[in-house]
C-alpha positions in Angstrom: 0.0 0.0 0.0 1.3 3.3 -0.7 1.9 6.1 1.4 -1.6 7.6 0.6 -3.2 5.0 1.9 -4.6 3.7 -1.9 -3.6 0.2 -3.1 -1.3 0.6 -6.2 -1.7 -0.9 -9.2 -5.5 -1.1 -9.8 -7.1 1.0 -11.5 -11.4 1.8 -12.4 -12.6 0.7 -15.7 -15.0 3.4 -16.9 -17.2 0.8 -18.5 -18.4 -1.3 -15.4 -16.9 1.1 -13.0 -15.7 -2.0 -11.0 -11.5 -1.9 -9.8 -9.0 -4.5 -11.6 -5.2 -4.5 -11.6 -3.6 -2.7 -14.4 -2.3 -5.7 -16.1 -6.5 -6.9 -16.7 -7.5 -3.7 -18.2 -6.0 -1.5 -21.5 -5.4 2.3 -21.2 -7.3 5.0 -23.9 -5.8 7.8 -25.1 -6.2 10.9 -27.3 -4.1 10.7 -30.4 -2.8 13.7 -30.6 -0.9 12.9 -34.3 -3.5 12.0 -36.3 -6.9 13.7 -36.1 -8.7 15.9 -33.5 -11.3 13.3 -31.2 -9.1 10.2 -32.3 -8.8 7.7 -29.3 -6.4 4.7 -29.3 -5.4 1.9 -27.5 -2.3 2.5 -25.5 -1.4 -1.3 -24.6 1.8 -0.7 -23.0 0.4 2.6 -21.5 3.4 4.7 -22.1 2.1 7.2 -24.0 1.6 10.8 -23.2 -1.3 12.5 -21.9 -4.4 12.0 -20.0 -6.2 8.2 -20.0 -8.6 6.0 -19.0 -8.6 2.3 -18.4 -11.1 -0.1 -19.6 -11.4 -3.7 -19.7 -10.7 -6.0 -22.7 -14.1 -6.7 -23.3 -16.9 -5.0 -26.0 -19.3 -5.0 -23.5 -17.3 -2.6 -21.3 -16.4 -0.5 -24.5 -20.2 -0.5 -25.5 -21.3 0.9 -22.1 -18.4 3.7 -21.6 -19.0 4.8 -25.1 -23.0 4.7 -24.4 -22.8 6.4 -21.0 -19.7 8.8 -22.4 -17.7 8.1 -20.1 -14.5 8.2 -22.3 -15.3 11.8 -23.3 -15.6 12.4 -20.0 -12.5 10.4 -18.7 -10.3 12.1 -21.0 -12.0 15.5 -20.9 -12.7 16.2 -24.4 -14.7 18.9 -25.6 -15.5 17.5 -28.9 -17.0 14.0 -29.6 -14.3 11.0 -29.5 -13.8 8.8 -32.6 -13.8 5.5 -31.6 -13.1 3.6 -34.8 -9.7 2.3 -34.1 -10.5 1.5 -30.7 -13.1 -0.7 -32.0 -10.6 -2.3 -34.8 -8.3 -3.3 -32.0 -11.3 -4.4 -29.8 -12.2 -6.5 -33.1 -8.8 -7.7 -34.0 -8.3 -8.7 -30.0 -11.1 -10.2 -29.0 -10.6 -13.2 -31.3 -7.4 -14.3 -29.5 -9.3 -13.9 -25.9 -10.7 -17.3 -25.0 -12.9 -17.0 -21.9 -12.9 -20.5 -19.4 -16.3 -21.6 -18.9 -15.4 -23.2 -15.9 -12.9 -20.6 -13.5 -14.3 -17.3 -15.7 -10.7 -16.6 -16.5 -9.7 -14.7 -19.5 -6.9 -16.0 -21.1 -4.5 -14.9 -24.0 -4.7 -18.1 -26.0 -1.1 -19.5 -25.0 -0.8 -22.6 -23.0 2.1 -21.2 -21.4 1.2 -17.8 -20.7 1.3 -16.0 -17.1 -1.6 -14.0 -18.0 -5.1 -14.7 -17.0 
């Protein structure tokens, strides 16, 4: 625990608003290169500016877009363009294979450390 008494590592996903560690969720960020209101994934969350963390999931994506919560999160003035968030959601949530039996996400690697 950290000296401000808050638990480090976890972070809110504006989606479902519930806490997960940092490693579970993916960070959102403006793009400030390529046109105004375009969001991306920041997946090793490195890069600069303000972000917000959801979870790997559509259904999270669907309810922070519906309830504009990303907007909001990143404090945006204009509308966000979500369309290459939704390409990597697309392209990524093919190689997520959910287990029916602990509820574990998993990256699709028999070997891999991550849930």
């Amino acid at each position: 625990m950290a000296a401000t008494g808050r638990v480090t590592g976890l972070r809110t996903c504006v989606g479902c608003r519930s806490k997960a560690h940092r490693s579970d969720l993916v960070r959102l960020v403006v793009d400030r290169h390529v046109a105004a209101g375009a969001v991306v994934v920041d997946p090793r969350a490195v890069l600069p500016g303000r972000g917000v963390w959801l979870h790997q999931l559509p259904e999270c994506l669907d309810r922070a877009e519906n309830r504009r919560a990303i907007v909001r999160g990143l404090r945006m003035t204009h509308p966000a363009d979500l369309a290459q968030v939704r390409a990597w959601f697309d392209r990524h949530a093919a190689s997520l294979i959910i287990d029916q039996e602990s509820g574990f996400v998993a990256d699709g690697h028999p070997m891999s450390t991550q849930r």
